[in-house]
Backbone as JSON Lines, residues from 0, in Angstrom:
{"i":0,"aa":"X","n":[23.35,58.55,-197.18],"ca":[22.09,57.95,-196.79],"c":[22.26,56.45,-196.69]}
{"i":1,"aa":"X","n":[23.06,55.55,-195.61],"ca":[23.33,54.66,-195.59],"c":[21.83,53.79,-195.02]}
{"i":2,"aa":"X","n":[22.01,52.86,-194.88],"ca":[20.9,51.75,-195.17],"c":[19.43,52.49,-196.13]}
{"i":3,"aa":"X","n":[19.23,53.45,-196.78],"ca":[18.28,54.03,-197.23],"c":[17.75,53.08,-199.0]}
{"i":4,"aa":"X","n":[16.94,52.36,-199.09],"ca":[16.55,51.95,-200.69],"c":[15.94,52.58,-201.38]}
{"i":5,"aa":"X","n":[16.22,53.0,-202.97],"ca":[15.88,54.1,-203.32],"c":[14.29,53.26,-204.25]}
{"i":6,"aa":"X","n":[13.03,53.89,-204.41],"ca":[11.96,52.96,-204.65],"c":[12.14,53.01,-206.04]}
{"i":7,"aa":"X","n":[12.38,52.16,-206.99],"ca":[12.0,52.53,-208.66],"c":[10.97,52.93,-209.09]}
{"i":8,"aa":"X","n":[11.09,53.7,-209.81],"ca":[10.36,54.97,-210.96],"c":[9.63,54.69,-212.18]}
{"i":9,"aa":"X","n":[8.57,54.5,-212.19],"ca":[8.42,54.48,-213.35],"c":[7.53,55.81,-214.19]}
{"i":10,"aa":"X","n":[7.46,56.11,-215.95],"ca":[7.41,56.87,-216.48],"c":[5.8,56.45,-217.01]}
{"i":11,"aa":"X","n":[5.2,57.06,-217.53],"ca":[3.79,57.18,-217.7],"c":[3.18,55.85,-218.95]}
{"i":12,"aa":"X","n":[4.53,55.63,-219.58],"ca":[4.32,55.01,-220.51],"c":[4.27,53.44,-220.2]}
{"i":13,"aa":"X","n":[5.12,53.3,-218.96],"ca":[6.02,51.7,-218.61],"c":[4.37,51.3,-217.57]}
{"i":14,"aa":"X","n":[3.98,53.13,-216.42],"ca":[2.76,52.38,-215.61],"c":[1.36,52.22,-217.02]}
{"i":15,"aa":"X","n":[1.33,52.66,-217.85],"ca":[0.37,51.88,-218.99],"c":[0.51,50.57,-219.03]}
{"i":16,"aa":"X","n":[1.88,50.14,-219.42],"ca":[1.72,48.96,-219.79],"c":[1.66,47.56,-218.48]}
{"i":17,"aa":"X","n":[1.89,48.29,-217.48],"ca":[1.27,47.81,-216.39],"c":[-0.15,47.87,-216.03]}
{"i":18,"aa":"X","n":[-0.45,48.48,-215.88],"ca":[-1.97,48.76,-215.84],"c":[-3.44,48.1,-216.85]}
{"i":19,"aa":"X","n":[-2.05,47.66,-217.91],"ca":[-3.05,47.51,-219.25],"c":[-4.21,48.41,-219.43]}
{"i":20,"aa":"X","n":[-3.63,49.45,-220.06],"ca":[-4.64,50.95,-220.06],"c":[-3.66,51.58,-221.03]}
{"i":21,"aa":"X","n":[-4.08,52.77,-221.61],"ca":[-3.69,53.99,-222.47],"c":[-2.66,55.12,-221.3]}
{"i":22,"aa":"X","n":[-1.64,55.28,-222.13],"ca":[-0.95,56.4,-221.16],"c":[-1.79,58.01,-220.86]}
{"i":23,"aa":"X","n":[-2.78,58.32,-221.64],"ca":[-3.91,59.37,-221.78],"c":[-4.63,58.91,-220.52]}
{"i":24,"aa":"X","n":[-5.13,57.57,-220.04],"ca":[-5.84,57.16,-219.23],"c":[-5.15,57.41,-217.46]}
{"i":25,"aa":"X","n":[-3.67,56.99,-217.83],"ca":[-2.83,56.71,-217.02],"c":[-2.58,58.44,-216.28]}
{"i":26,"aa":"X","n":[-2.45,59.41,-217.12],"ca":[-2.21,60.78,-217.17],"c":[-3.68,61.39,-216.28]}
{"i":27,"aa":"X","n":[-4.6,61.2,-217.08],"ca":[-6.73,61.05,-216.64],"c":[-6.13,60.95,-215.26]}
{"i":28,"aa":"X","n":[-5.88,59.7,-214.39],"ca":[-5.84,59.49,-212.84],"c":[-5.04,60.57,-212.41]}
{"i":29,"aa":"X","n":[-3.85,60.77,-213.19],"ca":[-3.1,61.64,-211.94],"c":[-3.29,63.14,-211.98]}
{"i":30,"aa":"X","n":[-4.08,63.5,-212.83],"ca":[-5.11,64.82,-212.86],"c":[-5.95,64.93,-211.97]}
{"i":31,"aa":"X","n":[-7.23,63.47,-211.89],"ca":[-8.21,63.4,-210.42],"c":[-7.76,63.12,-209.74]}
{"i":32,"aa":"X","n":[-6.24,63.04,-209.35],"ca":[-5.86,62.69,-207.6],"c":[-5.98,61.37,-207.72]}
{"i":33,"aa":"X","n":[-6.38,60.27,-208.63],"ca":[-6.46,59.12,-208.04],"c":[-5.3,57.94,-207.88]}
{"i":34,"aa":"X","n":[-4.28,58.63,-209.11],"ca":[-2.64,58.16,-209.0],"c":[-1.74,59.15,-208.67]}
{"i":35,"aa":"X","n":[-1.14,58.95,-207.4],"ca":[0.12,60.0,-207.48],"c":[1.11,59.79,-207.68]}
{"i":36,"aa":"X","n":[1.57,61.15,-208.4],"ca":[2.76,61.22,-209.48],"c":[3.92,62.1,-208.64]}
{"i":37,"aa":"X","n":[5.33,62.24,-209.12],"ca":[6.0,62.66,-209.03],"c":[6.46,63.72,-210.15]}
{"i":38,"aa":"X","n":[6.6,65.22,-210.04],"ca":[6.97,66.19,-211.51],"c":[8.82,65.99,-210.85]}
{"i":39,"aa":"X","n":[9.62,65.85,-211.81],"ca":[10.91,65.64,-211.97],"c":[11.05,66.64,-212.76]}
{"i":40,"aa":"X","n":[10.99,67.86,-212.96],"ca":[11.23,69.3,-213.93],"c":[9.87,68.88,-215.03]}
{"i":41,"aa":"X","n":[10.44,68.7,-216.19],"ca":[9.35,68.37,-216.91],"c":[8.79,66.89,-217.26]}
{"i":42,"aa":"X","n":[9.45,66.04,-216.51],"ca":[9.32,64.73,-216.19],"c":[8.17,64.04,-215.25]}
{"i":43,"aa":"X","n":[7.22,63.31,-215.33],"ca":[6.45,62.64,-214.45],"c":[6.53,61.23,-214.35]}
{"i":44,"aa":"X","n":[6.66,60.79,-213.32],"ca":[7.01,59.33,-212.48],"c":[6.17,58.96,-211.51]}
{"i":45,"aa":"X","n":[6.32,57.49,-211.35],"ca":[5.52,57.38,-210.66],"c":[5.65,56.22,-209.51]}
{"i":46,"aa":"X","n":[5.52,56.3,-208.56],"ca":[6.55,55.49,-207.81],"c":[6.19,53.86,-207.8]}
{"i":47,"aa":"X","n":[6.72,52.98,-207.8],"ca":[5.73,51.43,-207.71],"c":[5.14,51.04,-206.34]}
{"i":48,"aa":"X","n":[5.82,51.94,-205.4],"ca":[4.31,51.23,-204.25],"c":[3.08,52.28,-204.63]}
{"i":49,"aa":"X","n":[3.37,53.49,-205.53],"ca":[1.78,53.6,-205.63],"c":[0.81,53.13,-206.59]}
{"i":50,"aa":"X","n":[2.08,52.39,-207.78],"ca":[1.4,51.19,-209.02],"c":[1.09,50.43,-208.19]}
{"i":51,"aa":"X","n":[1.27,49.46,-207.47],"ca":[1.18,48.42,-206.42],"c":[-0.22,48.54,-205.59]}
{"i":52,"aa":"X","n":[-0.08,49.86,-205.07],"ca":[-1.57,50.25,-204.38],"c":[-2.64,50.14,-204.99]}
{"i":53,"aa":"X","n":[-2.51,50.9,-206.54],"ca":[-4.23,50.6,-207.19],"c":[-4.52,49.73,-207.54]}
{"i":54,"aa":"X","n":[-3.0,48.49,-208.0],"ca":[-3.85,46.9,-208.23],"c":[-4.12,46.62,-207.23]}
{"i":55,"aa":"X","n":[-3.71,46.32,-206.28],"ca":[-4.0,45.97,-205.3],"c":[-5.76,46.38,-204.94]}
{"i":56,"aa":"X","n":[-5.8,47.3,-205.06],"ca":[-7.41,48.09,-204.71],"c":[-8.25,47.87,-206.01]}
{"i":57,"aa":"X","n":[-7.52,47.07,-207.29],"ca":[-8.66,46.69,-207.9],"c":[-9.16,48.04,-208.9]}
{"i":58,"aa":"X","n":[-8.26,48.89,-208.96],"ca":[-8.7,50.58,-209.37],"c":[-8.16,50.73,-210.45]}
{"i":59,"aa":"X","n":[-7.64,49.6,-211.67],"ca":[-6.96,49.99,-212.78],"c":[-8.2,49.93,-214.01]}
{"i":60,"aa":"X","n":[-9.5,49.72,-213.89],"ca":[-10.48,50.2,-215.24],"c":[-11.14,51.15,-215.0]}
């Protein structure tokens, strides 16, 4: 996959402390559809242009 950049990942705990919010809260969005997540087997991630999107939109309280 030459010229391809792979997007960094983050884990439920790292977009909390981005968000400045509870990882329970963080988990809350991607239940209503309002953050989407990635399932990695039993793993959930989450990509940073879609952390990026809800600050951006003002959607992190």
């Amino acid at each position: 996959m030459e010229g391809t950049q792979l997007e960094r990942l983050f884990n439920v705990h790292e977009a909390a402390e981005v968000f400045r919010n509870s990882h329970y809260t963080v988990r809350a969005w991607i239940r209503e559809g309002r953050l989407k997540a990635v399932k990695l087997g039993r793993l959930v991630r989450i990509e940073q242009s879609e952390i990026q999107r809800m600050v951006a939109e003002g959607r992190t309280k």
